[in-house]
Structures are given as C-alpha cells and as structure tokens.
VEXNU-287196 format. One record per residue (C-alpha): residue in three letters; y, x, z. Coordinates in steps of 0.001 Angstrom, whole numbers, padded with zeros to 6 digits, always signed. Example, Ala and Ser with C-alpha at 12.3 -4.5 7.8 and 13.67 -1.06 7.14 Angstrom:
ala-004500+012300+007800;ser-001060+013670+007140;
This chain:
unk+000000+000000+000000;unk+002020+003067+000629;unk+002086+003936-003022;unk+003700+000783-003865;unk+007196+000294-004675;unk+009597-000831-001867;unk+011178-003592-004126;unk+007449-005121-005324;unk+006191-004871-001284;unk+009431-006384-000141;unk+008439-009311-002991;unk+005034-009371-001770;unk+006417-010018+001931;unk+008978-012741+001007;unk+006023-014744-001036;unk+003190-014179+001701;unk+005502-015588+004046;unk+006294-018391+002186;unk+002538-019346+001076;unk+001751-018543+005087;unk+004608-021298+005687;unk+002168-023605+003467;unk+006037-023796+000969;unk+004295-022024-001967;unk+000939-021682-003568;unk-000844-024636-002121;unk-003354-026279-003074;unk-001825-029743-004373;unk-003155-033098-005814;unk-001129-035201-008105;unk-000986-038621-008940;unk-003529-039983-011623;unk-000898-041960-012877;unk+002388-040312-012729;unk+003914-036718-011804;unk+006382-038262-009239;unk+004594-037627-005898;unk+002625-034373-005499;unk+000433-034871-002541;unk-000866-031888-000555;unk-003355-031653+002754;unk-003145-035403+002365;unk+000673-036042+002661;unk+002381-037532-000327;unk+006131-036111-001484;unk+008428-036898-004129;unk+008486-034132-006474;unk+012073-032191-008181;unk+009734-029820-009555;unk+008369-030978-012890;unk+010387-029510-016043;unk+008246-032507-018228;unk+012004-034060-018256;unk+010664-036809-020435;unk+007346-037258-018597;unk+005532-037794-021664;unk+002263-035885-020133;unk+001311-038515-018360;unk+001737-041463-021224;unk-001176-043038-021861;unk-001023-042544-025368;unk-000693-038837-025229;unk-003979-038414-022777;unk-005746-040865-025204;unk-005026-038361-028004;unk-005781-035116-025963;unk-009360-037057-025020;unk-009806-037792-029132;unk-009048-034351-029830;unk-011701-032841-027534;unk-013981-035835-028663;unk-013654-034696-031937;unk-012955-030736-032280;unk-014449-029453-029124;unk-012133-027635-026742;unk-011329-024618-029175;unk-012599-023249-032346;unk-012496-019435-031853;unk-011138-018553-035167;unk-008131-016732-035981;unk-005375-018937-037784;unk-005375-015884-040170;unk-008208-017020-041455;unk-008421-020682-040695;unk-006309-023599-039808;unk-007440-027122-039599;unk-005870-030252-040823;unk-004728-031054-037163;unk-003052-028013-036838;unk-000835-028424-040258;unk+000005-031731-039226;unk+001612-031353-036269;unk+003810-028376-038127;unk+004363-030937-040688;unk+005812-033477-038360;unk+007549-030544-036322;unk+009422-029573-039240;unk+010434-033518-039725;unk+011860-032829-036479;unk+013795-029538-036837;unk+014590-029782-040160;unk+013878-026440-040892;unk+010514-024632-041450;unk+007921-024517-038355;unk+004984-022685-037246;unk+002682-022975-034246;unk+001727-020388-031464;unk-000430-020920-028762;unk+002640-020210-026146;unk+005905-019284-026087;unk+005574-015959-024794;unk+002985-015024-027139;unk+005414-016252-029950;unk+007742-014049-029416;unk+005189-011149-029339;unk+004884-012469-033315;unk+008118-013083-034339;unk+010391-010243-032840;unk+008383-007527-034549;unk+008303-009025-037636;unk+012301-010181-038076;unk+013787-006560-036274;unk+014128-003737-038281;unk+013643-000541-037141;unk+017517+000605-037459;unk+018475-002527-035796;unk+020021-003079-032408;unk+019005-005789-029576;unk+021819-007340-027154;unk+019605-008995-024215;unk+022091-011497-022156;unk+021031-010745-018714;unk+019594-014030-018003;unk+017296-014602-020998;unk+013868-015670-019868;unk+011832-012775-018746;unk+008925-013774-021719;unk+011744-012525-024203;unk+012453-009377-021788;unk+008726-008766-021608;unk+008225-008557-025663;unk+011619-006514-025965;unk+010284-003666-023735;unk+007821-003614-026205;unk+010121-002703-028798;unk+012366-000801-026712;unk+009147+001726-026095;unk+008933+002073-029687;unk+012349+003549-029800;unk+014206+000712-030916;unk+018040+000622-028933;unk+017784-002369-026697;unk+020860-003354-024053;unk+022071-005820-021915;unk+024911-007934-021270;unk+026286-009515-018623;unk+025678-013401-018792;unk+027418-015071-021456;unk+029661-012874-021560;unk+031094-013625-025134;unk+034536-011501-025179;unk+032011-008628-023979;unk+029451-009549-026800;unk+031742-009285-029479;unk+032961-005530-028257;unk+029541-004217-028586;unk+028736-006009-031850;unk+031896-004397-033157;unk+030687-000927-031852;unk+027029-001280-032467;unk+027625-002418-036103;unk+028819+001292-037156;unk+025525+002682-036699;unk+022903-000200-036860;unk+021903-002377-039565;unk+021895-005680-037660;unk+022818-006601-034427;unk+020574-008889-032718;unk+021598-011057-029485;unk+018779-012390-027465;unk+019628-015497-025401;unk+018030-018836-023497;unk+020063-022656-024767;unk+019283-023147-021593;unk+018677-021150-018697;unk+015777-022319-016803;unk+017228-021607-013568;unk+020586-022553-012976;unk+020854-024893-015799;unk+023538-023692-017349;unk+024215-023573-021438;unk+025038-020694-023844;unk+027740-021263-025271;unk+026392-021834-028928;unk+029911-022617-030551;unk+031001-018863-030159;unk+027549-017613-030987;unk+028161-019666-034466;unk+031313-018272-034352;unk+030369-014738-034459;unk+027169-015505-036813;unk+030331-016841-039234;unk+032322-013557-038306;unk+030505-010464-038342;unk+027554-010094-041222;unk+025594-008284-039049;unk+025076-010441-036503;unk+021857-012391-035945;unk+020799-014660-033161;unk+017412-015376-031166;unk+017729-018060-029433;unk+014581-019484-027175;unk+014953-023331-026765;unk+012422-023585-024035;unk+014203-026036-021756;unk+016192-027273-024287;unk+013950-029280-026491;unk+013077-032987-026598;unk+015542-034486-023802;unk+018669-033983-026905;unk+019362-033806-029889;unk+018148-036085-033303;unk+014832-036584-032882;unk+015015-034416-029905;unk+015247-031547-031361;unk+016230-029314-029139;unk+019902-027923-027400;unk+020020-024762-029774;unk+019372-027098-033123;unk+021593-029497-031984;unk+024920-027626-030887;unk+024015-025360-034680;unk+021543-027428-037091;unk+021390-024897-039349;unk+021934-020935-039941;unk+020630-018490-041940;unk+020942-016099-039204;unk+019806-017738-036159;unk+016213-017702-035687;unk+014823-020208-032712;unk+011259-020375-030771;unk+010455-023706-027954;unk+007973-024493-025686;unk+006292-027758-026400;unk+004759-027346-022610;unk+007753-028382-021053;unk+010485-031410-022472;unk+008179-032251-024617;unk+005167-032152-022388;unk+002091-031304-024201;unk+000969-027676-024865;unk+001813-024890-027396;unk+004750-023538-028950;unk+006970-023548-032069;unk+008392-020856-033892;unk+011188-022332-036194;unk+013095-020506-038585;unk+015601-020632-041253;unk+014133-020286-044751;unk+010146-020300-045519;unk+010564-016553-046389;unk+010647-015237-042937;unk+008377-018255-041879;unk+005179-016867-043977;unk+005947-013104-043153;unk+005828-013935-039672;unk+002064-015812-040444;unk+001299-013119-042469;unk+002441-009791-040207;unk+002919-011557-036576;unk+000001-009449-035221;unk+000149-011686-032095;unk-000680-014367-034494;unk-003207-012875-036524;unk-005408-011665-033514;unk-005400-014564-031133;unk-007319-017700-030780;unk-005945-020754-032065;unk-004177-023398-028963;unk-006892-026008-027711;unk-007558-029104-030051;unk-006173-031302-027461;unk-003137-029890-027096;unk-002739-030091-030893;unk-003723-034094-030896;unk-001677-034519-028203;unk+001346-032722-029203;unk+000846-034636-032680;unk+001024-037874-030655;unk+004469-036911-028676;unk+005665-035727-032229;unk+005533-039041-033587;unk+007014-040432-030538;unk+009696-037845-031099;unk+010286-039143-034628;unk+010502-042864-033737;unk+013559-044377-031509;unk+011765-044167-028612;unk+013140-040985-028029;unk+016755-042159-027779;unk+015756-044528-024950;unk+013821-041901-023200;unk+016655-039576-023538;unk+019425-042340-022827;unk+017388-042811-019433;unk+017082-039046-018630;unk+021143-038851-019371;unk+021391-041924-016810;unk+019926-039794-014088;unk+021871-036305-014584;unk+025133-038275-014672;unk+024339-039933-011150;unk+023080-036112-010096;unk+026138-034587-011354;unk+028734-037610-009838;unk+027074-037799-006707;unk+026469-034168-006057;unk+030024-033530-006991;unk+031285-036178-004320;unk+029240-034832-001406;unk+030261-031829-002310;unk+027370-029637-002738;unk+026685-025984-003439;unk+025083-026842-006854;unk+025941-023697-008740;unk+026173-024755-012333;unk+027699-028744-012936;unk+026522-028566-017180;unk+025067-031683-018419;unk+021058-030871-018458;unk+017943-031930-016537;unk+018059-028386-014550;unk+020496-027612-011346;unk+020752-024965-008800;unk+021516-025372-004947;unk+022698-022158-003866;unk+021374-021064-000381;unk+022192-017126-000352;unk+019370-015999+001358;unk+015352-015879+001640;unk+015719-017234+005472;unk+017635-020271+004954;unk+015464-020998+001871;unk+012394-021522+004189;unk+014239-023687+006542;unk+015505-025517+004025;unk+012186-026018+002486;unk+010629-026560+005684;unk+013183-029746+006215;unk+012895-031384+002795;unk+008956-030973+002760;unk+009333-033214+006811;unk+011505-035966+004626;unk+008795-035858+002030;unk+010915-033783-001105;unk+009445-030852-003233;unk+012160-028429-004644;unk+011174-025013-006698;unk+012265-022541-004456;unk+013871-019865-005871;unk+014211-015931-004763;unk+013914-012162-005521;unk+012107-011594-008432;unk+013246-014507-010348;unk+017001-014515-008959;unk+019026-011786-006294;unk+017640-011881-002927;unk+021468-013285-002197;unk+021050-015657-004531;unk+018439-017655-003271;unk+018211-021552-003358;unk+016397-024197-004956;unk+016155-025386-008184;unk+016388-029168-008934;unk+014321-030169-012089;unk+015096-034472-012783;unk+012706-035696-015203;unk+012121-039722-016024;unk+009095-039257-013207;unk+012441-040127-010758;unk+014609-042997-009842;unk+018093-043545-009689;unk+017205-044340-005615;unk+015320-040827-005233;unk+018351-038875-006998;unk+020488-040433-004214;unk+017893-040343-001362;unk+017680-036506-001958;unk+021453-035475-002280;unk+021812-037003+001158;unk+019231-035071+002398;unk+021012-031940+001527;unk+024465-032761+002311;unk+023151-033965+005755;unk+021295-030514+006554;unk+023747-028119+005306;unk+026521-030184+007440;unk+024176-029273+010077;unk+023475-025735+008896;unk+027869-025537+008623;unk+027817-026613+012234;unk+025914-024115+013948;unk+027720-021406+012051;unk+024837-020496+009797;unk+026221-021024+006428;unk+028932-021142+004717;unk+029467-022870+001538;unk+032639-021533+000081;unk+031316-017958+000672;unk+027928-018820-001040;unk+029714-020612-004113;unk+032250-017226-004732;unk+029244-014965-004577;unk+027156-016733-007658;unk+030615-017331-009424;unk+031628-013472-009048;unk+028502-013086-010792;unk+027847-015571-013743;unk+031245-017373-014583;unk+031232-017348-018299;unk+034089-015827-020624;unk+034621-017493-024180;unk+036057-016061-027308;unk+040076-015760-027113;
C-alpha cells in the first residue's frame, strides 16, 4: 500500500468511508416498474440519480423489443462489424440518421467510440485543445494520442476569449486545431457555449470541433436530437459522438458526422471498431424502438414534461436560495457542499428523509468542490422536486446555524473557478 500514490490512497479512503457509511456501492433493488424509488436493505427512497431524463428504459414497449431481440438474435453474435452487420443493426443507423440529419454509425459505447473516431479524423501535425471539463472517456482516448507524440493541451473551462488565443498561436505551426469539449457537462450541468464555438468554426479555417453529446441527447432538440445538433445543425467541421445509454435510455452509442466521407473511413480504419464485438441484439431492438419514438411527436410531450420539471427546479431552487452551482436550463444540477465531510452528513440526512443524490468528490470534482449532483428525469414529480429542495434548504439553514457552512464562501470558490468568458 506504501507504493501507492498519496492522491489514489487518499481516494481510496474517502470512497471506503463512504461505502462503510452504506452512501455508496450498495447493493440496491429497483422498482420492476419504474426507476423512481431505489430500494436498498429493504427501505424504499426516491431516487435524483438516474440520467434516463426521459425514462424511456422502463417503457413497456422498449423492454418488449429488448425481449424480441434476444428472442430472436441471441444475446450477441461475436462477429466483428468489419465483417458483418445485420439488418437490425443498419436500421437503427438508418433511423438515427432520420434523427440527426447527418450521417450515423454505431459503437458499442461511447468511450469505445471515441477510441475509433479520434484516430481516424486527427492528423498527425494536428493540435488538440482539451477544455478542462470534458468527460474523462474523451481524456482517456486523448492520452492515447498524446503518447504517440501528438501536442495535446488544456484549457480552462469554457474559456472562449482564452480558446481563441491559442487557436491563433497554435495555427502557425499545426495543420488543424482541434477543441475537445462536453454540450453538456455531466456534472454541474452547465452548457458550452456552442454559438462562439460556431463562431470560431466560421472564423479561423483551421479550426475543428469534437463535441461529445452524451447528456445532451434526446431531452432537446427536433426529434431530440441532441444539445450540440441543436444549438449548430450542421458543420463541416464539427464532428459529434452520444451515448444512447443515457437520455435516450437504451444501450450503445452513435458516432455522427458531417459528410459520408469521414463516416466510412472511420468504419473502415476505426481500429476500435474493426476489432470489437458488435453491442447486444437487445440493445439494438430496443434502441430501434426508442428511435421511432424519437421520430414521432411523442418526443415533444416527453420533452415538454421534462422542461416542466427543470423550470420548477430552477424557480424554486432560486427562491430558497440554494448553493446550486450552475442555474442553465438542463436535466443536470450541482449543490455545492465544499468538502468530503459535509458530503456524508448531508447524504446521511437525505438517505433518513428517504432521497438518493449522486454524491460527488475527488476524483470526479476538487476535494473542495464536493456536493451532490441532482439528475431530474420524467421518473419524478412536480411534488418530489419540491419535497426535496425543502429538504436542503432546511438542513443547510441548520448546517448555517451551527457555524459549519457557509454558503456565500462555497458559491465564490466554484465561481473563481468555472465562470465562463465569451467572445468580445
């Protein structure tokens, strides 16, 4: 244990304490019928934790196609889509591209996606500009390339004015100029600010985007489409990938890009793709059945409902006036806490009134920047929005009381840190 790093034992504590605590890593049972009470050693809470925002994997529908696809394919065929793809497989991209609008191709996750598309679309003389906050699944497959020599290097977050220096710089020596970024950051909800990235794909020739629409897709946009595709419909230079685990609630993901060129180079030199197992027949079937859902007007109401809850979040929230670290209009928010020990008493309260939050700490945000993050998904009422804001503002007036937190001096710490700056 000695050999270990201080910062990955210090991790190891936090988390062991937490699991010891029973607030992490236990063993839970949800309801058959819906994903909005999580019960665990018999006692049933209301859970903020789901990012299925639309709650579509739970329709009946969608199981009913998952079960048909089993019935009929078998759980997987263990062939490479190199060398085979079945007729379930092309119609889902098919319907995905109805969706986008723009050509569409399946991996089995996101993660591995971008394994198969960043190697493929990066030239060797170009640069990458990470924004500090993109997912750590893009950050994972950029080391890759940043190992191979390629310059990789970070900004702060959405930093635009910043952004635009280094593509200026970088552009003297490099070929392109790559920025990596979430739509939406998975977790403090907040947006990147896709007007100025248009504006800079418009400005300077060598700029190209990557954007990863993971918690973006299916609660906006036409056909729910996705944040990203719906703030910029279409660029030759910007170059998406989603989940279709989360908004959209089946399994899989889609790589979507902007001409048909880059789409079969990918399928033809994505060596993630090429060497990999195809995604399960259910999740195909099923993700075929939330497609169609997707391309009917059922997804307006679904998404009209969803937009019904964040605006009570945001207006009540606002009024009690809570630490919630990030006010932009999506399914995600942040309740700022500051540390790991008023994280675990926080937890420890909500889980006696019967909520589940995420809770959030070192690795995934600063060890000062602990809190909880709030997912609302159609599995919630209107009633359990309110019940839960209460909560909060009635234990951190009690936590203000006894002197051990401060709001103001939690709020200026994340805002020091991630308060965006535009184009002049």
């Amino acid at each position: 244990m000695k050999d270990l790093p201080k910062q990955m034992l210090y991790v190891n504590d936090v988390f062991s304490t937490a699991r010891d605590l029973g607030l992490i890593q236990v063993k839970a049972q949800q309801d058959e019928q819906s994903s909005r009470k999580i019960s665990i050693d018999g006692k049933s809470y209301i859970s903020f934790m789901s990012n299925n925002y639309l709650a579509f994997e739970n329709d009946e529908r969608v199981k009913e196609a998952a079960i048909e696809g089993i019935r009929k394919y078998g759980m997987q065929t263990s062939i490479s889509r190199m060398y085979m793809s079945f007729d379930h497989y092309l119609e889902l991209e098919d319907k995905l591209e109805k969706i986008f609008g723009l050509p569409t191709f399946l991996a089995s996750s996101t993660t591995l996606g971008h394994f198969a598309y960043l190697p493929v679309i990066i030239g060797r003389n170009d640069a990458i500009i990470m924004d500090q906050f993109v997912h750590e699944s893009v950050q994972l497959a950029v080391s890759t390339l940043k190992a191979d020599g390629y310059h990789v290097e970070m900004v702060k977050h959405s930093q635009m004015d910043m952004l635009e220096r280094r593509i200026k710089m970088l552009s003297e020596k490099y070929d392109n100029i790559w920025y990596m970024a979430d739509s939406v950051y998975s977790m403090h909800g907040d947006t990147a600010p896709m007007k100025d990235i248009e504006t800079l794909l418009n400005t300077y020739d060598k700029f190209k985007a990557y954007i990863d629409d993971a918690h973006g897709m299916s609660w906006i946009g036409e056909h729910g489409k996705g944040y990203a595709l719906h703030h910029i419909p279409r660029h030759d230079k910007m170059y998406v990938i989603t989940s279709l685990n989360k908004g959209f609630g089946a399994f899989s993901s889609a790589l979507v890009f902007p001409n048909k060129l880059t789409k079969q180079t990918v399928y033809n030199c994505g060596g993630a793709l090429r060497f990999s197992a195809p995604t399960l027949h259910a999740g195909i079937t099923a993700a075929s059945c939330i497609a169609d859902i997707h391309l009917s007007d059922e997804i307006y109401e679904r998404q009209m409902r969803l937009n019904e809850l964040i605006t009570v979040f945001k207006q009540k929230a606002k009024e009690l006036n809570l630490p919630i670290i990030n006010y932009a209009h999506t399914p995600q928010f942040f309740l700022g806490l500051g540390s790991v020990e008023l994280l675990i008493r926080f937890s420890q309260f909500l889980m006696s009134k019967d909520f589940l939050l995420s809770p959030s700490t070192v690795p995934a945000v600063p060890v000062k920047h602990s809190g909880f993050r709030i997912s609302l998904s159609l599995y919630q009422t209107v009633n359990d929005v309110k019940n839960l804001l209460d909560l909060l503002a009635e234990y951190i007036e009690l936590l203000e009381k006894e002197g051990s937190f401060n709001k103001e001096q939690v709020l200026k710490g994340f805002k020091m840190r991630d308060k965006q700056r535009h184009l002049a």
